[in-house]
Backbone atoms as SQL, in Angstrom:
CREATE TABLE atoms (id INTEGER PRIMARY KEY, chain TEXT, resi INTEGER, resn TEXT, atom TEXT, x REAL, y REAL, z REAL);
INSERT INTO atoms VALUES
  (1, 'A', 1, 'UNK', 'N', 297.285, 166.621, 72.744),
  (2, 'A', 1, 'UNK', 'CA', 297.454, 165.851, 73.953),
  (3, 'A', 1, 'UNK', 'C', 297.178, 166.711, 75.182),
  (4, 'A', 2, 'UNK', 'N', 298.019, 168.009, 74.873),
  (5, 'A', 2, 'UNK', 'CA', 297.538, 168.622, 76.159),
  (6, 'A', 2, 'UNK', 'C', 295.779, 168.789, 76.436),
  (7, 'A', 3, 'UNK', 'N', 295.436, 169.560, 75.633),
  (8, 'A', 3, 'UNK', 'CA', 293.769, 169.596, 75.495),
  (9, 'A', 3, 'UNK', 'C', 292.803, 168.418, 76.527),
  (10, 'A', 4, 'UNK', 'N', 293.601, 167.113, 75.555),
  (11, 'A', 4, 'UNK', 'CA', 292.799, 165.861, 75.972),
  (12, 'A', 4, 'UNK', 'C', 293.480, 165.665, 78.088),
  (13, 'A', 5, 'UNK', 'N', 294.128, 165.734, 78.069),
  (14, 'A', 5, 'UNK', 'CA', 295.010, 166.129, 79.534),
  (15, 'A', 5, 'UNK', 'C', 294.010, 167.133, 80.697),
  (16, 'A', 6, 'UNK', 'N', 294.179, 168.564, 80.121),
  (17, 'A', 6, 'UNK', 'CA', 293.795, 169.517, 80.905),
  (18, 'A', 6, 'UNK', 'C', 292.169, 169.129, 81.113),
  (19, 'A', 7, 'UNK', 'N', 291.313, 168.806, 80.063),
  (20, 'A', 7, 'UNK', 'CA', 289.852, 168.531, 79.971),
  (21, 'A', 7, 'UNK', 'C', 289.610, 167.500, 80.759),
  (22, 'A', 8, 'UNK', 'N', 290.574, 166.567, 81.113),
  (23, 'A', 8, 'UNK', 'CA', 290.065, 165.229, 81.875),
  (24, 'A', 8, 'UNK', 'C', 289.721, 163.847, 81.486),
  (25, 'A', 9, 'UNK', 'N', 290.110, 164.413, 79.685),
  (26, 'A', 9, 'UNK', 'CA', 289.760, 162.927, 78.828),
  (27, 'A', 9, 'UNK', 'C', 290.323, 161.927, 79.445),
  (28, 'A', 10, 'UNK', 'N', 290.902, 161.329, 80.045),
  (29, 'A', 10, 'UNK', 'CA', 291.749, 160.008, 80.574),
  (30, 'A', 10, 'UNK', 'C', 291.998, 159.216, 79.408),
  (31, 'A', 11, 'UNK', 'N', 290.990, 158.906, 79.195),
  (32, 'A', 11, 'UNK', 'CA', 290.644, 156.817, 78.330),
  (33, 'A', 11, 'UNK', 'C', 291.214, 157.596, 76.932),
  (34, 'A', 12, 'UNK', 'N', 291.108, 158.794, 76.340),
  (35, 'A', 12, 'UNK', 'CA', 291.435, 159.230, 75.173),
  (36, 'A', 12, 'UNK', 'C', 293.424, 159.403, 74.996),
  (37, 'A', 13, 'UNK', 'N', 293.579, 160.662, 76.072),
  (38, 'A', 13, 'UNK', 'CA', 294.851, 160.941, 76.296),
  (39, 'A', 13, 'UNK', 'C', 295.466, 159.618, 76.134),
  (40, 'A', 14, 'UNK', 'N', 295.359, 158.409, 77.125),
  (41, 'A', 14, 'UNK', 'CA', 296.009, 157.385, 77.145),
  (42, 'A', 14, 'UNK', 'C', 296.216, 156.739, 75.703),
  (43, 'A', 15, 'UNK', 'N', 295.081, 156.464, 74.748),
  (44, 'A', 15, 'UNK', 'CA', 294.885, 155.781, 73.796),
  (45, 'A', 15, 'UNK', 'C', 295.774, 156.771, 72.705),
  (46, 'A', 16, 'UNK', 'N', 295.353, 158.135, 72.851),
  (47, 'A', 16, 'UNK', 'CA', 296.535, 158.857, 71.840),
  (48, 'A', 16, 'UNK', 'C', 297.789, 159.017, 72.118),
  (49, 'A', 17, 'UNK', 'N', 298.537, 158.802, 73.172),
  (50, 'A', 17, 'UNK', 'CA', 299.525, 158.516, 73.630),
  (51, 'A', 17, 'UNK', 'C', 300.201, 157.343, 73.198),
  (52, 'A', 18, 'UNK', 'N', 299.782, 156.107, 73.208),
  (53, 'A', 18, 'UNK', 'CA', 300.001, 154.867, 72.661),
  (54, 'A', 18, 'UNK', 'C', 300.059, 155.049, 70.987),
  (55, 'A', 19, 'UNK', 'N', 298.968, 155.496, 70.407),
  (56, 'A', 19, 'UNK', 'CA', 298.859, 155.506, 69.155),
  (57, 'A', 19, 'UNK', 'C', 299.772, 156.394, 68.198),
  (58, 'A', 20, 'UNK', 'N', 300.506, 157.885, 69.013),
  (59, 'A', 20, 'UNK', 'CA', 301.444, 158.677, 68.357),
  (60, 'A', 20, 'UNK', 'C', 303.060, 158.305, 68.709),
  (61, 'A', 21, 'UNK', 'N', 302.809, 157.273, 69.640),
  (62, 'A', 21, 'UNK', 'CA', 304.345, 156.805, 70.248),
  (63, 'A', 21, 'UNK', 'C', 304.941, 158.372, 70.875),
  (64, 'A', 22, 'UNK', 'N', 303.981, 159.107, 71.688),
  (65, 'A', 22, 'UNK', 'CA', 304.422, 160.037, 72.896),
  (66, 'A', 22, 'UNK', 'C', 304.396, 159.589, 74.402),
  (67, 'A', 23, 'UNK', 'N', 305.301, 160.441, 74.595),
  (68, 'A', 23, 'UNK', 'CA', 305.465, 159.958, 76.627),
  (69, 'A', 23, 'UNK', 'C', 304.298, 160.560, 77.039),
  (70, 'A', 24, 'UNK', 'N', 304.165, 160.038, 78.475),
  (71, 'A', 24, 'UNK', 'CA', 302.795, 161.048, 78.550),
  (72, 'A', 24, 'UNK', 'C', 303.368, 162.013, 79.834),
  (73, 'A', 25, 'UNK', 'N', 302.673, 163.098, 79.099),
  (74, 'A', 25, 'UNK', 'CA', 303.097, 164.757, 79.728),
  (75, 'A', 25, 'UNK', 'C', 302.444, 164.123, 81.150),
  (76, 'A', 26, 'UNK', 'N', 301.887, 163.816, 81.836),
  (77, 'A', 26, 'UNK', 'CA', 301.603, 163.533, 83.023),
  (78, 'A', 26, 'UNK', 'C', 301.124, 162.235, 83.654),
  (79, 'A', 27, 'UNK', 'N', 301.296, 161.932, 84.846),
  (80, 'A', 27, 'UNK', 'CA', 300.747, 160.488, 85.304),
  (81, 'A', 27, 'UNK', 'C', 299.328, 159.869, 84.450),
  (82, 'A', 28, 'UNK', 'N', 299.193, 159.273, 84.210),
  (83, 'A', 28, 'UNK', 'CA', 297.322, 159.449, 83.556),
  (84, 'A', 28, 'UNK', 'C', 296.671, 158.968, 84.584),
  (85, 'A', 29, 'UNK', 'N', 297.344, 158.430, 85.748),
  (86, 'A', 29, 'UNK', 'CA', 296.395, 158.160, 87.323),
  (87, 'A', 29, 'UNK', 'C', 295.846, 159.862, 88.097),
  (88, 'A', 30, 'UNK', 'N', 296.528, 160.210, 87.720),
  (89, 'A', 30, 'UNK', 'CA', 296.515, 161.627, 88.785),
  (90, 'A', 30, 'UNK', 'C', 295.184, 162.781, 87.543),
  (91, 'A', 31, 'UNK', 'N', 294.864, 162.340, 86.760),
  (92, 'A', 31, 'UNK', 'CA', 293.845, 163.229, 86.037),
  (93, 'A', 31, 'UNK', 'C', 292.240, 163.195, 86.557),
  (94, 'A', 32, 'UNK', 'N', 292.176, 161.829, 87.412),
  (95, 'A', 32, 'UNK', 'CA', 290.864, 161.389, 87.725),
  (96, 'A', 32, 'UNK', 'C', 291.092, 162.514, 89.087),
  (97, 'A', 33, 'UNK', 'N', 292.021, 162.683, 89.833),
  (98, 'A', 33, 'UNK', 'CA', 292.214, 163.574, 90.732),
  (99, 'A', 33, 'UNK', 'C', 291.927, 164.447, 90.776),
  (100, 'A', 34, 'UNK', 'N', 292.540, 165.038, 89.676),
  (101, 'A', 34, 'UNK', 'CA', 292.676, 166.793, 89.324),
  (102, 'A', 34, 'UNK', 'C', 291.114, 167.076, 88.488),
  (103, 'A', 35, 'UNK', 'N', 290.453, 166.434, 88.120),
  (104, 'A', 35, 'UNK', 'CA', 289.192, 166.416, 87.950),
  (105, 'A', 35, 'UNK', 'C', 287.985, 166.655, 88.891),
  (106, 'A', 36, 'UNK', 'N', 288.326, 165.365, 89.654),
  (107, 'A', 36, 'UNK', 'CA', 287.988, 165.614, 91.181),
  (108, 'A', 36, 'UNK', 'C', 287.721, 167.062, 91.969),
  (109, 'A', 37, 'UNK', 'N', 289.223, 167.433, 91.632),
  (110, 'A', 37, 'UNK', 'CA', 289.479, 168.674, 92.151),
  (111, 'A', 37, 'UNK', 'C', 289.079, 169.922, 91.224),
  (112, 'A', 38, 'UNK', 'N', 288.738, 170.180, 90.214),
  (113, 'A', 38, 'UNK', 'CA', 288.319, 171.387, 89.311),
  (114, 'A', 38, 'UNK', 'C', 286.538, 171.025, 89.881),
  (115, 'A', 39, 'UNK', 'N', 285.994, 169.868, 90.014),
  (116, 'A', 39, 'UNK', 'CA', 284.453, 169.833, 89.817),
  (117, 'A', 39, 'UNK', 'C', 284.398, 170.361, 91.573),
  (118, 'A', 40, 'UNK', 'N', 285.124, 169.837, 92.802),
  (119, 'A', 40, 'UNK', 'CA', 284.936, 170.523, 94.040),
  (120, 'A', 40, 'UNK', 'C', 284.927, 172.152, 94.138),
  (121, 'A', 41, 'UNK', 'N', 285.936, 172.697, 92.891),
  (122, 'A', 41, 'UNK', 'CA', 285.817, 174.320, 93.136),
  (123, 'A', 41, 'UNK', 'C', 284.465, 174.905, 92.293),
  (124, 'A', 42, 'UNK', 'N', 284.300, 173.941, 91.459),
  (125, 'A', 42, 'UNK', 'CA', 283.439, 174.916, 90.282),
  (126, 'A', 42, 'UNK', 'C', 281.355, 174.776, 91.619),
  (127, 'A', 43, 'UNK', 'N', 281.751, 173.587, 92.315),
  (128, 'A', 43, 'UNK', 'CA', 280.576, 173.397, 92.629),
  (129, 'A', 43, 'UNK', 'C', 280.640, 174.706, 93.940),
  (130, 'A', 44, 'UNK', 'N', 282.224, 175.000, 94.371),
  (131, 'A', 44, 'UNK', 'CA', 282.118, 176.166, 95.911),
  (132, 'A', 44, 'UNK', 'C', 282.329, 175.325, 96.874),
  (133, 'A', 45, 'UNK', 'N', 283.081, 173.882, 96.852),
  (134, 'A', 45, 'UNK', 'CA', 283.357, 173.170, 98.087),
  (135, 'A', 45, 'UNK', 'C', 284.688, 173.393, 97.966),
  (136, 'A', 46, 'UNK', 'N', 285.299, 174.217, 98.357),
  (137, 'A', 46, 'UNK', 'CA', 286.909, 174.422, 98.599),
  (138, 'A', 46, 'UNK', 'C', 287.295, 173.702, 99.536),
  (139, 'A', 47, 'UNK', 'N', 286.547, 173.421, 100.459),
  (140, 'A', 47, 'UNK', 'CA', 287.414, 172.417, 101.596),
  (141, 'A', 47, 'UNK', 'C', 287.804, 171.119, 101.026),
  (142, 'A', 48, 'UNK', 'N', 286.850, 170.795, 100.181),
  (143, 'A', 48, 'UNK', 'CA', 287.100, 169.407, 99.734),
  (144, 'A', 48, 'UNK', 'C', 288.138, 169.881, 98.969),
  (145, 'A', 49, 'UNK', 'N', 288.190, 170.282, 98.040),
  (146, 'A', 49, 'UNK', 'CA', 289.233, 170.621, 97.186),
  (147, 'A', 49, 'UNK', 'C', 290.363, 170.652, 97.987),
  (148, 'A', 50, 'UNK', 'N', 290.579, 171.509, 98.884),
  (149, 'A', 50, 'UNK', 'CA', 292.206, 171.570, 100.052),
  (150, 'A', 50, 'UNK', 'C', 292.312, 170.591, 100.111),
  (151, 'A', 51, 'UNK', 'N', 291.147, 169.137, 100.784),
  (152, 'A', 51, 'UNK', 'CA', 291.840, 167.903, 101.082),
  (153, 'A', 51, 'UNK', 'C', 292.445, 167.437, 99.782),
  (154, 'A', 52, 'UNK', 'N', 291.705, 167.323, 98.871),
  (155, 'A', 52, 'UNK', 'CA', 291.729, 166.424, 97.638),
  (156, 'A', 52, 'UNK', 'C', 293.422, 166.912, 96.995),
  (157, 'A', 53, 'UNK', 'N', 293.864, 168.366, 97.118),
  (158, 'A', 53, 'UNK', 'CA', 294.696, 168.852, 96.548),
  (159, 'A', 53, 'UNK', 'C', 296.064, 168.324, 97.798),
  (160, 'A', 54, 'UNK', 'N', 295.715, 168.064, 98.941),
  (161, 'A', 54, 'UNK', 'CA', 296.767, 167.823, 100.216),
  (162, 'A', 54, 'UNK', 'C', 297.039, 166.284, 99.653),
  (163, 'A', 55, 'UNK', 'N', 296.192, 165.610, 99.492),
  (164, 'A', 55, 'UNK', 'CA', 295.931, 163.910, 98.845),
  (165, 'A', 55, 'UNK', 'C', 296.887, 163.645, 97.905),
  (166, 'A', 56, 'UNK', 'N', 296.671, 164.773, 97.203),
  (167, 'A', 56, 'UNK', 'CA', 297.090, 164.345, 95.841),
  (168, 'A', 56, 'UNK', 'C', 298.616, 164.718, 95.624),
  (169, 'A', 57, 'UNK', 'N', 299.218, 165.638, 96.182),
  (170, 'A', 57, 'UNK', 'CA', 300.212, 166.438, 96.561),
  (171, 'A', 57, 'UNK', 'C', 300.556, 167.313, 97.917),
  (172, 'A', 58, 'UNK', 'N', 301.056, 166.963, 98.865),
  (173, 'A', 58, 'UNK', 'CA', 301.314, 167.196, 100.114),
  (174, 'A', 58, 'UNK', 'C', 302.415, 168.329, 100.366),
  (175, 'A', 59, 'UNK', 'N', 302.837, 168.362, 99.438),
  (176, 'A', 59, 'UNK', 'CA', 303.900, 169.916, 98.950),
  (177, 'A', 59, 'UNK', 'C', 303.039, 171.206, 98.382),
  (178, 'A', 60, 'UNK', 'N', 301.782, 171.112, 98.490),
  (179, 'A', 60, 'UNK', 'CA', 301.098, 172.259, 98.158),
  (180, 'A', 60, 'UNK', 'C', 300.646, 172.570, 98.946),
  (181, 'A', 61, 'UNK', 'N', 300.527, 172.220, 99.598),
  (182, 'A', 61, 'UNK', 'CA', 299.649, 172.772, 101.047),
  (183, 'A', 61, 'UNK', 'C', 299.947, 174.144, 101.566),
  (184, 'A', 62, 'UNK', 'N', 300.876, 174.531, 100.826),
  (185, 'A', 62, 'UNK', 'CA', 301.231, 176.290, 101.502),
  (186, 'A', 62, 'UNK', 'C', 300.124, 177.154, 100.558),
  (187, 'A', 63, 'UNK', 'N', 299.573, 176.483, 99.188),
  (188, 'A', 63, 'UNK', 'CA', 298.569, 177.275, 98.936),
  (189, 'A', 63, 'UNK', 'C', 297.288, 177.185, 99.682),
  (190, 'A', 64, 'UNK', 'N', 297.316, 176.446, 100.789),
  (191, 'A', 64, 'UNK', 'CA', 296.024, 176.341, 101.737),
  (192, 'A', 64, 'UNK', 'C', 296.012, 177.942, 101.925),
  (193, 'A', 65, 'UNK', 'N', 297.376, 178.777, 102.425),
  (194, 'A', 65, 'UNK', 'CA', 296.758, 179.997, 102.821),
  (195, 'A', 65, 'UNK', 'C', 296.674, 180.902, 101.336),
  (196, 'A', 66, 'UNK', 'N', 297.114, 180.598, 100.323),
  (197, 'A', 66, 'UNK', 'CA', 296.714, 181.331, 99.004),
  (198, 'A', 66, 'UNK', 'C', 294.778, 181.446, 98.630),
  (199, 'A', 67, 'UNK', 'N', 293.961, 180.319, 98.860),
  (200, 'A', 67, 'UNK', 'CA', 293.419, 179.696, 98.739),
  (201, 'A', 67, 'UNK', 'C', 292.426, 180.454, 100.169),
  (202, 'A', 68, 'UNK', 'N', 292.553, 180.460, 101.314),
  (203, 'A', 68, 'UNK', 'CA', 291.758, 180.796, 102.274),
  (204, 'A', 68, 'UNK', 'C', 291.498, 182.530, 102.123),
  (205, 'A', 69, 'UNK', 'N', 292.565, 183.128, 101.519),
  (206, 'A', 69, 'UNK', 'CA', 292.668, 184.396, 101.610),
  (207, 'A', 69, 'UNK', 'C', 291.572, 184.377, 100.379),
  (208, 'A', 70, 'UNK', 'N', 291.468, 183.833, 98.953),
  (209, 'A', 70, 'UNK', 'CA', 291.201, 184.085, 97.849),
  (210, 'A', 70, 'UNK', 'C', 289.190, 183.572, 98.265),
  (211, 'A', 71, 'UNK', 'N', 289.138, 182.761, 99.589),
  (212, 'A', 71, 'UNK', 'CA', 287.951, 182.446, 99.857),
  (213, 'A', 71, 'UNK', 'C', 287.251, 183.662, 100.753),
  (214, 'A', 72, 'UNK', 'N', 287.877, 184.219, 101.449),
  (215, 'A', 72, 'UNK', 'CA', 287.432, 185.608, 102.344),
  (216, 'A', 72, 'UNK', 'C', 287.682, 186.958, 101.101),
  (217, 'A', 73, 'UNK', 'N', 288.287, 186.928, 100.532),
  (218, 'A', 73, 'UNK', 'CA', 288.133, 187.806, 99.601),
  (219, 'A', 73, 'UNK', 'C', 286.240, 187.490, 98.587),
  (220, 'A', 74, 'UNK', 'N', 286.390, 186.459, 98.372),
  (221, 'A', 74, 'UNK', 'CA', 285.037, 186.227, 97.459),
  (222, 'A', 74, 'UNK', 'C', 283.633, 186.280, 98.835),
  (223, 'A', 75, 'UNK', 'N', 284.175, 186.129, 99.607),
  (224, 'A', 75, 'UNK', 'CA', 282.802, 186.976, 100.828),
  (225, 'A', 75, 'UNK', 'C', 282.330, 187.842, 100.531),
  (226, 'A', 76, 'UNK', 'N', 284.024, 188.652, 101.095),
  (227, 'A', 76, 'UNK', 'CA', 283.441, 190.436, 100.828),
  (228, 'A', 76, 'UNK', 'C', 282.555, 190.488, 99.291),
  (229, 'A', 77, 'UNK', 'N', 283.224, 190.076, 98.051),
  (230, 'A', 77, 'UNK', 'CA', 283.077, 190.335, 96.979),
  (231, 'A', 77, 'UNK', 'C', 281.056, 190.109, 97.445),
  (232, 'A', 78, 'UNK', 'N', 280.510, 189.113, 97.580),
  (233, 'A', 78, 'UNK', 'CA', 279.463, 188.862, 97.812),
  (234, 'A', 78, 'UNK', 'C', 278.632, 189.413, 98.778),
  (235, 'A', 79, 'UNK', 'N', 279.112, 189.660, 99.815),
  (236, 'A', 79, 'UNK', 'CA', 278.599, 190.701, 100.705),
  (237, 'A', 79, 'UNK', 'C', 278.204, 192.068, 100.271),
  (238, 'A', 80, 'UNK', 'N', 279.431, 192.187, 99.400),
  (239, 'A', 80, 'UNK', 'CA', 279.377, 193.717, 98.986),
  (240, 'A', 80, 'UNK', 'C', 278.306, 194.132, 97.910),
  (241, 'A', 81, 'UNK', 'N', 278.080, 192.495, 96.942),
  (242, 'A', 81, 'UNK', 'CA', 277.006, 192.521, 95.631),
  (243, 'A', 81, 'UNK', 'C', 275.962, 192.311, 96.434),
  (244, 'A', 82, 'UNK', 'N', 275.018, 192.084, 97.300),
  (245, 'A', 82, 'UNK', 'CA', 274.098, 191.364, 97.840),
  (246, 'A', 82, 'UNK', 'C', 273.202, 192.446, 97.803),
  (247, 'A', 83, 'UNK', 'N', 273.411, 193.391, 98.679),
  (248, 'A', 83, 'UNK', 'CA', 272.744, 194.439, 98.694),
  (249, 'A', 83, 'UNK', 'C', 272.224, 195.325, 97.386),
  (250, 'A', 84, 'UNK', 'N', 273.320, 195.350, 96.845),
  (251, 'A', 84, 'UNK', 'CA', 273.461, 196.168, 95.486),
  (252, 'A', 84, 'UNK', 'C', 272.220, 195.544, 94.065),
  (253, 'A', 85, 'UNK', 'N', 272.266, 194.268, 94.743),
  (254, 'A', 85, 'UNK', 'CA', 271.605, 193.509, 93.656),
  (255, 'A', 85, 'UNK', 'C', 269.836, 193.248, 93.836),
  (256, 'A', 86, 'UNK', 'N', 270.280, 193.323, 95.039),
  (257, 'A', 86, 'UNK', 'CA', 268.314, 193.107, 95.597),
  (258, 'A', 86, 'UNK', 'C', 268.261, 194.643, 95.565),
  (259, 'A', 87, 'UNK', 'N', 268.549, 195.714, 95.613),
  (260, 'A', 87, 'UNK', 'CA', 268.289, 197.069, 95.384),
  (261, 'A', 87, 'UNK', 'C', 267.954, 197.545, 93.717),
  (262, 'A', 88, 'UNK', 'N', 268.347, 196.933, 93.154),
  (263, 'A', 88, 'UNK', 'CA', 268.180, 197.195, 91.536),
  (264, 'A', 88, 'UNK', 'C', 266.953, 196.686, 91.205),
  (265, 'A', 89, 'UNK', 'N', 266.007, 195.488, 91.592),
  (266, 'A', 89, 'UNK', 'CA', 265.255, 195.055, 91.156),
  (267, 'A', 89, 'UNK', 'C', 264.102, 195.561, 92.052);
């Protein structure tokens, strides 16, 4: 269940939920969300993600500054490879 949960299955989780007579470990509305929100970071739109994550939960918002720091950190990180990388080739 978890698997089918964390991955984003929805239509599955729900149906194995019903079918093993388990509660379900989480809303099954809020997965289309949190989906939402893994495909905004993996694509590098963190802003969307902050909203989507403020949307979805309004008590997290103190990781806005976890989250801004962890975005100026991956600058430098890139700033610092940029050079290094067009120099090798």
């Amino acid at each position: 269940m978890d698997y089918l949960v964390i991955e984003g299955y929805k239509s599955a989780a729900e149906e194995f939920s019903q079918e093993a007579s388990l509660s379900a470990p989480v809303d099954f509305e809020s997965i289309e969300s949190r989906m939402d929100i893994r495909e905004a970071l993996q694509r590098g739109d963190v802003e969307d993600a902050i909203t989507r994550i403020n949307d979805l939960n309004p008590e997290v918002s103190s990781l806005h500054f976890l989250i801004a720091i962890w975005r100026r950190d991956g600058e430098r990180i890139k700033t610092f490879h940029a050079p290094l990388s067009s120099s090798l080739f």
